[in-house]
NUVO-672739 format. One record per residue: residue in three letters; x, y, z of N, C-alpha, C, O, CB in turn. Coordinates in Angstrom, 1 decimal, always signed. Glycine has a CB too. Example, Ala and Ser with C-alpha at 12.3 -4.5 7.8 and 13.67 -1.06 7.14 Angstrom:
! residues 2
<"ALA", <+13.2, -5.7, +7.8>, <+12.3, -4.5, +7.8>, <+13.2, -3.3, +7.8>, <+14.2, -3.3, +8.5>, <+11.3, -4.5, +9.0>>
<"SER", <+12.8, -2.2, +7.1>, <+13.7, -1.1, +7.1>, <+12.9, +0.0, +7.9>, <+13.4, +1.1, +8.0>, <+14.1, -0.6, +5.7>>
***
This chain:
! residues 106
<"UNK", <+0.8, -1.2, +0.0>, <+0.0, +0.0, +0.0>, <+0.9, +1.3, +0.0>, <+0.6, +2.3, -0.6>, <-0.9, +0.0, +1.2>>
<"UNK", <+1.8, +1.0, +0.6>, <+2.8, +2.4, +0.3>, <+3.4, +2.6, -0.3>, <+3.9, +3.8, -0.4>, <+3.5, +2.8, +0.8>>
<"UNK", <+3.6, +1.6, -0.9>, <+4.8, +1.9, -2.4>, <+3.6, +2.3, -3.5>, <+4.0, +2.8, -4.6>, <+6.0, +0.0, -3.2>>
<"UNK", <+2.2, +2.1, -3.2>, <+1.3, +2.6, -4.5>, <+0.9, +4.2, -4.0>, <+0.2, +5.0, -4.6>, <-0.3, +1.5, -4.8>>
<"UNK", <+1.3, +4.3, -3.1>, <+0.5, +6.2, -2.3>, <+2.0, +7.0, -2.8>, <+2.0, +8.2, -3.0>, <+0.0, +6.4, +0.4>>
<"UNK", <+3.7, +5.9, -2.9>, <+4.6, +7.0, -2.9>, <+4.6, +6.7, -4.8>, <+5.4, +7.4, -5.5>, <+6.2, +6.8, -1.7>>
<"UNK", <+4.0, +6.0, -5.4>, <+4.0, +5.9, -6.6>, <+3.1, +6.9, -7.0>, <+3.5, +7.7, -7.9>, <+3.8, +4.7, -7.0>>
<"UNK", <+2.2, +7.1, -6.6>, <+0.7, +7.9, -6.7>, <+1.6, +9.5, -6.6>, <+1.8, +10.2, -7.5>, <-0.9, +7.3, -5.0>>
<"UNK", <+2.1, +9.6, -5.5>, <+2.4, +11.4, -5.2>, <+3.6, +11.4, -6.2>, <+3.7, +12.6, -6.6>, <+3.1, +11.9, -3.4>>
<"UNK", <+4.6, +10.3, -6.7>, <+5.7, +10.5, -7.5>, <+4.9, +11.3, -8.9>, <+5.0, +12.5, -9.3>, <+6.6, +8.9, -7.9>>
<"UNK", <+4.1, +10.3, -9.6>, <+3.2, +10.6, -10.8>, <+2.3, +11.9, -10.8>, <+1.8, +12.4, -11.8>, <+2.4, +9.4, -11.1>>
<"UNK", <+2.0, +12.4, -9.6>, <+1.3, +13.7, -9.1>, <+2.3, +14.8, -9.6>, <+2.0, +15.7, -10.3>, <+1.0, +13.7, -7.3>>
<"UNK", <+3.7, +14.5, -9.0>, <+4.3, +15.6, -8.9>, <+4.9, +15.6, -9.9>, <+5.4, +16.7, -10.2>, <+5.0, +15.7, -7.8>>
<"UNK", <+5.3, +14.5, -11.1>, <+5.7, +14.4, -12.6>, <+4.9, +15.6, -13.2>, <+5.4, +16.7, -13.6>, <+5.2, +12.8, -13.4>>
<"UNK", <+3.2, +15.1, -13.3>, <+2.2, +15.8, -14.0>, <+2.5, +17.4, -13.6>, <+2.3, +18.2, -14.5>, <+0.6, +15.2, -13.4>>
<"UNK", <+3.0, +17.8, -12.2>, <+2.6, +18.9, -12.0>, <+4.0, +19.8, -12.7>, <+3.9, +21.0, -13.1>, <+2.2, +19.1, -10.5>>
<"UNK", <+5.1, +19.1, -12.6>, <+6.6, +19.8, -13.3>, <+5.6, +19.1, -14.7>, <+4.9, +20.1, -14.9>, <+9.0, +18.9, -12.7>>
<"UNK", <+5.4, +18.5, -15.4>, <+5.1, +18.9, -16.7>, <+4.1, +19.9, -17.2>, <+4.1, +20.3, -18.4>, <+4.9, +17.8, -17.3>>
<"UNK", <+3.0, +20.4, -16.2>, <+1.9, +21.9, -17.1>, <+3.0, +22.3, -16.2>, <+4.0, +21.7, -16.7>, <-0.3, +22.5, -16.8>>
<"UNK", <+3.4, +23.1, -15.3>, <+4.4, +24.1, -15.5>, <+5.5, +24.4, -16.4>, <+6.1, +25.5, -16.4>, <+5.0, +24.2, -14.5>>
<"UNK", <+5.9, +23.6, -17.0>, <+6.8, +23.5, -18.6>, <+6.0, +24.1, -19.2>, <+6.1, +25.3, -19.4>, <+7.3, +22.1, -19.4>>
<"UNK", <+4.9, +23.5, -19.6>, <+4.0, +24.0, -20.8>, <+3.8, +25.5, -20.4>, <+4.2, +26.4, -21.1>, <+2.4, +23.2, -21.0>>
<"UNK", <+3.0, +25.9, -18.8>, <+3.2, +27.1, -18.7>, <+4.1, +28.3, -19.1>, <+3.7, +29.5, -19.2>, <+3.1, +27.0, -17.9>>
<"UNK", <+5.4, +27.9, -19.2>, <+6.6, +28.4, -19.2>, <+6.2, +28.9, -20.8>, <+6.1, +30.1, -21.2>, <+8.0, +27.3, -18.9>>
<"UNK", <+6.1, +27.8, -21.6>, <+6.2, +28.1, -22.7>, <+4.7, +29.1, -22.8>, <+4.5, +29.7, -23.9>, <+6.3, +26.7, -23.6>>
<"UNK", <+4.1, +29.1, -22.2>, <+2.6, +29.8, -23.1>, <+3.3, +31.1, -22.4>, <+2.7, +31.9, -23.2>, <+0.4, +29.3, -22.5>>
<"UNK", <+4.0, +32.0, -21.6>, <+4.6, +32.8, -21.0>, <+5.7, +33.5, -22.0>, <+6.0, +34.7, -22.0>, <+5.1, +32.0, -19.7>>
<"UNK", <+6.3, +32.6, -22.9>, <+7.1, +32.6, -24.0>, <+6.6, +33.0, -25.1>, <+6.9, +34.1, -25.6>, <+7.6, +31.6, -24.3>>
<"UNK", <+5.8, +32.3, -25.6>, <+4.6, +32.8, -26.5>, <+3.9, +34.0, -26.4>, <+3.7, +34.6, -27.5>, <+3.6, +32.0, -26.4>>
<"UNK", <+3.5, +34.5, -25.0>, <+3.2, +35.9, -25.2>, <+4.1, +36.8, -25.6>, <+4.2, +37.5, -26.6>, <+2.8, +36.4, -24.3>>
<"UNK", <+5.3, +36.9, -24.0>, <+6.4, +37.7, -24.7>, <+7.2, +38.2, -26.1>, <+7.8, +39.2, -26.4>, <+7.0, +37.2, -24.4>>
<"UNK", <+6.8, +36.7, -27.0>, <+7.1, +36.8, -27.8>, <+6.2, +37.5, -29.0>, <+6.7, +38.2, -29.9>, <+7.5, +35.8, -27.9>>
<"UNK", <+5.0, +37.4, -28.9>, <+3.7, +38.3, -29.0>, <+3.9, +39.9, -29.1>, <+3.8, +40.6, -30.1>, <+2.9, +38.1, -27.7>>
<"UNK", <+4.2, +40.2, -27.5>, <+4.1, +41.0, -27.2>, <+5.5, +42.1, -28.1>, <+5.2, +43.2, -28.7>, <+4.0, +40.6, -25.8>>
<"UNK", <+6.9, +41.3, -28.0>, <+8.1, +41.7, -29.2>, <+7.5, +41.9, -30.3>, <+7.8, +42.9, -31.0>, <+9.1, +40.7, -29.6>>
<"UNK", <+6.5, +41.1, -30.6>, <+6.0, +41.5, -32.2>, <+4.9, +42.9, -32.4>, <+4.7, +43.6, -33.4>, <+5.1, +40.0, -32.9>>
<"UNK", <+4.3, +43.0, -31.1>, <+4.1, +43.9, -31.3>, <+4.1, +44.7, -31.0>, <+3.0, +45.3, -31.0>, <+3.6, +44.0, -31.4>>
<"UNK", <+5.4, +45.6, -30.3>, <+6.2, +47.0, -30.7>, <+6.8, +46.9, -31.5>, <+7.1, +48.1, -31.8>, <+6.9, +47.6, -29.9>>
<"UNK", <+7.4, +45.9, -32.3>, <+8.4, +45.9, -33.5>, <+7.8, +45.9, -34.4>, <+8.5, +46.4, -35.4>, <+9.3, +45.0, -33.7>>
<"UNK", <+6.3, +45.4, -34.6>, <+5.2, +44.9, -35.9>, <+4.1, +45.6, -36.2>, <+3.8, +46.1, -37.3>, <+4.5, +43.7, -35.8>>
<"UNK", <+3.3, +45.7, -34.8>, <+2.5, +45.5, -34.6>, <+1.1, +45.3, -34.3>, <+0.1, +45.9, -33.9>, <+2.8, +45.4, -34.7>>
<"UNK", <+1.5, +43.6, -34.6>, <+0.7, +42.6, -34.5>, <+0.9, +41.7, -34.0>, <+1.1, +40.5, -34.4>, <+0.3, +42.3, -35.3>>
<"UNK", <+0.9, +42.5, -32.4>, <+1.1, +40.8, -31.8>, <-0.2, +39.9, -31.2>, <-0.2, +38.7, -31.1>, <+2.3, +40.8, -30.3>>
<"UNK", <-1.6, +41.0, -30.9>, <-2.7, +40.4, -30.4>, <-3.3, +39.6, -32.1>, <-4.1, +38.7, -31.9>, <-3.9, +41.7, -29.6>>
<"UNK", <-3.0, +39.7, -32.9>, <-2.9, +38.8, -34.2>, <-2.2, +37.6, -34.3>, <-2.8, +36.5, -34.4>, <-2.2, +39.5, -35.1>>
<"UNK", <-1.0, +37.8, -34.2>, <+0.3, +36.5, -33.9>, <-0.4, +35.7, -32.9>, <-1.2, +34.8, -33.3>, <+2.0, +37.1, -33.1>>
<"UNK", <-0.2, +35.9, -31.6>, <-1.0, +34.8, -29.9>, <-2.2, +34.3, -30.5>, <-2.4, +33.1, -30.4>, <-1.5, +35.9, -28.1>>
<"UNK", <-3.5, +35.2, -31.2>, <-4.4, +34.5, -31.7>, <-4.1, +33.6, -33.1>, <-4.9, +32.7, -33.4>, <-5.3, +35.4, -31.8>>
<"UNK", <-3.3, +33.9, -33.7>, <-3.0, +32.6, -34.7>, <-2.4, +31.1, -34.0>, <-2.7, +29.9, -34.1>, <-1.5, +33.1, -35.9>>
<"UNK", <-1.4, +32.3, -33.0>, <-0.8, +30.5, -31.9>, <-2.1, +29.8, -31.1>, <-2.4, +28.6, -31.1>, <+0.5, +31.0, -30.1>>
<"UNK", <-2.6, +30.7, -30.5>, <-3.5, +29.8, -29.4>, <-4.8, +29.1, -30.4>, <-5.4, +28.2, -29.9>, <-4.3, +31.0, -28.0>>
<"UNK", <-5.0, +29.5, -31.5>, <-5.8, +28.6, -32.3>, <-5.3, +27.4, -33.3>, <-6.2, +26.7, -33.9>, <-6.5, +29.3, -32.9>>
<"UNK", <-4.3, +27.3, -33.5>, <-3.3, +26.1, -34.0>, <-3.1, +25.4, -33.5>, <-2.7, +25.6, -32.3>, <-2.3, +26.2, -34.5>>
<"UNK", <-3.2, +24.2, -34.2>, <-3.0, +22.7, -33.2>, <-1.9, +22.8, -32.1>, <-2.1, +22.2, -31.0>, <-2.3, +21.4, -34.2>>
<"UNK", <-1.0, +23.6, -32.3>, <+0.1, +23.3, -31.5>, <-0.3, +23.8, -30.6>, <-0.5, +23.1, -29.6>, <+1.4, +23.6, -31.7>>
<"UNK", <-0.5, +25.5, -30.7>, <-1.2, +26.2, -29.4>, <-2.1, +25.4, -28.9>, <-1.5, +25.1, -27.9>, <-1.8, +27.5, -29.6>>
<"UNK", <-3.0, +24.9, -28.9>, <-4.1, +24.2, -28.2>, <-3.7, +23.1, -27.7>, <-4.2, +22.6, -26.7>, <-5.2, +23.8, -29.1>>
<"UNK", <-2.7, +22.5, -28.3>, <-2.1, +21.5, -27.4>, <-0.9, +21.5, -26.3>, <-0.6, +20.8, -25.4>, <-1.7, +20.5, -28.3>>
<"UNK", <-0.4, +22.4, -26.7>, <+0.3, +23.7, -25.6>, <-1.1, +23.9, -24.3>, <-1.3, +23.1, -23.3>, <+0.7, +25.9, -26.9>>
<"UNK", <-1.6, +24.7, -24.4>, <-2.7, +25.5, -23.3>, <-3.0, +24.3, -22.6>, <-2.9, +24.1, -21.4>, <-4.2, +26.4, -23.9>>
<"UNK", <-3.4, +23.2, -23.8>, <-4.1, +22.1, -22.8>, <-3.3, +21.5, -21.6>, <-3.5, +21.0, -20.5>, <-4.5, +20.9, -23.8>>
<"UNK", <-2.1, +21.7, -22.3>, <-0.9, +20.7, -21.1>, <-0.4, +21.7, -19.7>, <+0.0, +21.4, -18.6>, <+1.0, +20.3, -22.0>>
<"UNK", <-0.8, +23.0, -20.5>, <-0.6, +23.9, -19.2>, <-2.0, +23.8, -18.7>, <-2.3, +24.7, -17.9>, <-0.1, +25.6, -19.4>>
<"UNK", <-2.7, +23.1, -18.9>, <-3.7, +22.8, -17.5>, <-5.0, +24.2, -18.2>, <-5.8, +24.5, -17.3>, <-2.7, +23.3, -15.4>>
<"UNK", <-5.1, +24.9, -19.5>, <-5.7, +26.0, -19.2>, <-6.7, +25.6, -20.9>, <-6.3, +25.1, -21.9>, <-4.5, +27.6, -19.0>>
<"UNK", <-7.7, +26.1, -20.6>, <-8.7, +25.8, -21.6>, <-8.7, +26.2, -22.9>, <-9.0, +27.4, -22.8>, <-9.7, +26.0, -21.2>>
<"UNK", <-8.6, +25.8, -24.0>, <-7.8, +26.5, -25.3>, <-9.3, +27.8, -25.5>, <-9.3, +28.6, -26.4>, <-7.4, +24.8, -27.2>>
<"UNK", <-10.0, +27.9, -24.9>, <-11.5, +28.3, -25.5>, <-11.1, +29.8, -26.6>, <-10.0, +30.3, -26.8>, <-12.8, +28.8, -23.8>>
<"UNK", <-12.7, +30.2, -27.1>, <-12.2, +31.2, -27.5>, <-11.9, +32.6, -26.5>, <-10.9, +33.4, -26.5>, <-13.0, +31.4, -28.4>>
<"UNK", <-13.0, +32.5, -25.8>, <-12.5, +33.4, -24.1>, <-11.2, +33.2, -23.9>, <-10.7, +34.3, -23.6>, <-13.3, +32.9, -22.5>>
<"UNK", <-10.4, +32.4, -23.9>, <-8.9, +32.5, -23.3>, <-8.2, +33.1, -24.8>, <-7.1, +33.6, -24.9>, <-8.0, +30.6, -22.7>>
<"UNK", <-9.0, +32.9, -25.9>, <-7.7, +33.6, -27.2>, <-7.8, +35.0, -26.4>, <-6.8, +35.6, -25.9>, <-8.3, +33.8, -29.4>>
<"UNK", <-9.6, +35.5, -26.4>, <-9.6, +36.9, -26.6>, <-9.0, +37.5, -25.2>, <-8.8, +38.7, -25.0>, <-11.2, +37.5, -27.0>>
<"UNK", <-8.7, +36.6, -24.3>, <-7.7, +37.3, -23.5>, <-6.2, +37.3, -23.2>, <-5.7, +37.9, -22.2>, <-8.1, +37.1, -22.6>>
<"UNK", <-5.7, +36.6, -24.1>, <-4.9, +36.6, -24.7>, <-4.4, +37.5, -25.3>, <-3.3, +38.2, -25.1>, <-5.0, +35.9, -25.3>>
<"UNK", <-5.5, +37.7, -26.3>, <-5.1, +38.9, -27.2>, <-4.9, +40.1, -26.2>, <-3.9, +40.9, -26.3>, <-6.5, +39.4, -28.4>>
<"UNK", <-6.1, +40.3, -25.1>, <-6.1, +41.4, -24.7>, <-4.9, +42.0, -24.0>, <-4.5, +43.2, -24.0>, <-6.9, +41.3, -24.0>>
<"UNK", <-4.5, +40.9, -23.4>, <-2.8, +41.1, -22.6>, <-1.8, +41.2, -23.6>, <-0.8, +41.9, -23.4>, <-2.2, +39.8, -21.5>>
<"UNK", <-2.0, +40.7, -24.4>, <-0.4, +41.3, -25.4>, <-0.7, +42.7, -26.0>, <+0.2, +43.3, -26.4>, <-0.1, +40.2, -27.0>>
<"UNK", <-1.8, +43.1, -26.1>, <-2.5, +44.8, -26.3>, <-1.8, +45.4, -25.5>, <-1.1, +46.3, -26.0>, <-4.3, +45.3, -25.9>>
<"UNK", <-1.7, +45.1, -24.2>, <-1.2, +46.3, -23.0>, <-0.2, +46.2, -23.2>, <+0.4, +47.3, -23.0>, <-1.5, +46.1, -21.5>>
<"UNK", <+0.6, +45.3, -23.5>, <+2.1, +45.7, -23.8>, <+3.0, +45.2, -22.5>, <+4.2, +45.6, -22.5>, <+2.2, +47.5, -24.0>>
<"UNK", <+2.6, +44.2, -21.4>, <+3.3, +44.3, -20.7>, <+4.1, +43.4, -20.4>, <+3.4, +42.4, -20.0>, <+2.8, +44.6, -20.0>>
<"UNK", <+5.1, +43.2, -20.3>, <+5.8, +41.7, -20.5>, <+5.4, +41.0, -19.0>, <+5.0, +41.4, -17.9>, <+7.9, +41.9, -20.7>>
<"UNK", <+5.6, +39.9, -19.6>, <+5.0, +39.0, -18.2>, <+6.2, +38.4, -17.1>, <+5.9, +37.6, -16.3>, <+4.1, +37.4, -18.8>>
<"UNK", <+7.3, +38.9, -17.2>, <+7.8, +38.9, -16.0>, <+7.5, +40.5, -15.0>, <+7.9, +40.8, -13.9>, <+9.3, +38.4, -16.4>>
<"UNK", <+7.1, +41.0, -15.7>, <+6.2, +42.4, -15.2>, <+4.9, +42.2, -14.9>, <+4.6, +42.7, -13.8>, <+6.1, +43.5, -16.1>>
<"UNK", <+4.3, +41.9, -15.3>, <+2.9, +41.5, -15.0>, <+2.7, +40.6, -14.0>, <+1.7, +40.6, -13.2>, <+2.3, +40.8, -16.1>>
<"UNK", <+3.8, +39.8, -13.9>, <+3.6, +39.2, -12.5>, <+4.6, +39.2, -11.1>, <+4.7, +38.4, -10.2>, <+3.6, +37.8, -12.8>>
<"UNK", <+5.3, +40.2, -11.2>, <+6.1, +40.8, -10.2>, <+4.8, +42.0, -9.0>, <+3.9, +42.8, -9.2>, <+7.4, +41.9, -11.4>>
<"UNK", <+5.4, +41.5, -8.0>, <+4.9, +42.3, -7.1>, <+4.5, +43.8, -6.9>, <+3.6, +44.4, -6.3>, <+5.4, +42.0, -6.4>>
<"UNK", <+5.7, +44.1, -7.5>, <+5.4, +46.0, -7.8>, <+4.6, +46.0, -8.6>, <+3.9, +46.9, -8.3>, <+6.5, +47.0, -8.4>>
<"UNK", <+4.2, +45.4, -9.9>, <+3.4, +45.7, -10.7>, <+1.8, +45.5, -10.3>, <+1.0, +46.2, -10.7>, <+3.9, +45.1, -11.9>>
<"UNK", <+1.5, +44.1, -9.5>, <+0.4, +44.2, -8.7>, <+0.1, +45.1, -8.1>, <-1.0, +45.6, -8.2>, <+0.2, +43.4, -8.1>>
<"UNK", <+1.1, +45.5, -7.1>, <+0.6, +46.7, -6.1>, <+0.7, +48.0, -6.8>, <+0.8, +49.0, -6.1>, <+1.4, +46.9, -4.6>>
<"UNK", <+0.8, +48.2, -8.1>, <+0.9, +50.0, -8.9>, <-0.8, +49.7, -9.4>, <-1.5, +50.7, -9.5>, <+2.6, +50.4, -10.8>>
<"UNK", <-1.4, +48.3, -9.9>, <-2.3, +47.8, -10.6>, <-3.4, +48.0, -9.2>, <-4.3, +48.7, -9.6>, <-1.9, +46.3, -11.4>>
<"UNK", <-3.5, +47.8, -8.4>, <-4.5, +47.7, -7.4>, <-4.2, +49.3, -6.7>, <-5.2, +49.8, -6.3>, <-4.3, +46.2, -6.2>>
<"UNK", <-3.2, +49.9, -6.7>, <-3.5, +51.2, -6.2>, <-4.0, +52.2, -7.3>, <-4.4, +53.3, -6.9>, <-2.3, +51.7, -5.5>>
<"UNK", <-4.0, +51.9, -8.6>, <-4.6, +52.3, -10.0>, <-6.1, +52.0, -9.8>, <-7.1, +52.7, -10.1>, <-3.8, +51.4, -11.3>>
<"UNK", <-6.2, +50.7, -9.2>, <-8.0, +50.5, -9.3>, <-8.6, +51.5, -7.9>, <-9.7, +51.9, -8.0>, <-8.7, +48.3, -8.9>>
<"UNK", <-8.0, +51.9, -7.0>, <-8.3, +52.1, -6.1>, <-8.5, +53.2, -5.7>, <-9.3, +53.8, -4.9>, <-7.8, +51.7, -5.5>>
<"UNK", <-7.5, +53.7, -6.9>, <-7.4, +55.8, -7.2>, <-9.0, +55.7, -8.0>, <-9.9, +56.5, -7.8>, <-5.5, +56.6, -8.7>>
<"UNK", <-8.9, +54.9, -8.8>, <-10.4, +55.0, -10.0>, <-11.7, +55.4, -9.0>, <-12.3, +56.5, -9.0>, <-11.0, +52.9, -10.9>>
<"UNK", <-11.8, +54.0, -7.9>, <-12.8, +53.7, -7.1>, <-13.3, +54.9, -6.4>, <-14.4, +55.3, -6.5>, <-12.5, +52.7, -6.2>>
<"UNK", <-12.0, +55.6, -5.7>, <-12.4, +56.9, -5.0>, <-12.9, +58.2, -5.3>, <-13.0, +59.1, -4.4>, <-11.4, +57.1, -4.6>>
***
C-alpha cells in the first residue's frame, strides 16, 4: 500500500513539473507576442494565430488552461497592454495595478 500512495504522489508531482513547462512556454509565447508587437504590430494577431493552431491548443491544454475562445480573446487582450509577463507578475506591478483600481474607485 505504500509503495502505490509514494507511486501515486511521484506521478502527481511528474504531472505537475510537466503543465508548469507548458506554462513556461505559453509565458514565451506571449512575450514573444508581445516583441512582435512593438516591432510589428501585430502581436494580439500573432498569440491569436498561436492559441488557435494545433500546437497552441495542445500547448494550453498541457498547461492545464482551456484552449477556449474566451482564453484567445484574452490573450489577445494582454499582449494589447504591452506588458511583458515577467512584469505582469512581479509584485510591484500588482501593487501599482491595485493602487490604480483604487485611485479609479475613490
Amino acid at each position: 500500500m505504500a509503495e502505490f500512495m509514494d507511486g501515486s504522489a511521484f506521478n502527481y508531482e511528474q504531472g505537475q513539473r510537466a503543465r508548469k513547462l507548458f506554462a513556461a512556454v505559453v509565458l514565451a509565447a506571449l512575450d514573444d507576442a508581445i516583441a512582435d508587437d512593438k516591432k510589428y504590430g501585430n502581436g494580439p494577431e500573432q498569440i491569436a494565430r498561436w492559441a488557435r493552431s494545433r500546437d497552441g491548443r495542445e500547448v494550453l491544454s498541457c498547461a492545464g488552461i482551456d484552449p477556449s475562445e474566451r482564453v484567445v480573446s484574452g490573450l489577445m487582450e494582454f499582449v494589447g497592454q504591452g506588458v511583458r509577463t515577467s512584469v505582469a507578475l512581479s509584485r510591484e506591478e500588482s501593487e501599482r495595478r491595485n493602487a490604480a483600481q483604487q485611485a479609479e474607485a475613490a
